[in-house]
N, C-alpha and C positions, 0 to 999 in steps of 0.2 A: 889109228883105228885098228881095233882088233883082225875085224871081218877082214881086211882086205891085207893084213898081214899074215894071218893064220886060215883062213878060209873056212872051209868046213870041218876043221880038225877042231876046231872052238866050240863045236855041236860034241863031242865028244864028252866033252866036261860038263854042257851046260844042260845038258836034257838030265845026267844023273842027278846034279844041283837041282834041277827048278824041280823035278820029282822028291825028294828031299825036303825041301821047304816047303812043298803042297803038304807031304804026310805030316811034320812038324805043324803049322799051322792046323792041321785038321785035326790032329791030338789035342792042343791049347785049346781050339774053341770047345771040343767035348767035355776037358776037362772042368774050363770057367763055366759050361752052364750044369756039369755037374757037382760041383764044389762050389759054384755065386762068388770063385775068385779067378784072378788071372794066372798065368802060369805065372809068372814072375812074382806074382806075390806069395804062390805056392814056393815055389824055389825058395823065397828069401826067408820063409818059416822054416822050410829044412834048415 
């Protein structure tokens, strides 16, 4: 278990992470309702 090997040193990394993947998902959904595709199928046309 992480938590009880690293303690609170683990919040370190993981608060910039999950802020990170909020902003990435919150890009993709903007861009699929303004383009009517996903990000990933955007990606794969580039």
């Amino acid at each position: 278990m992480a938590a009880a090997k690293y303690g609170y040193q683990i919040l370190i990394t993981l608060i910039p992470i999950t802020v990170v993947l909020f902003i990435t998902q919150e890009l993709g959904a903007r861009i699929a309702l303004a383009s009517g595709k996903g990000l990933a199928d955007l990606v794969r046309e580039r």
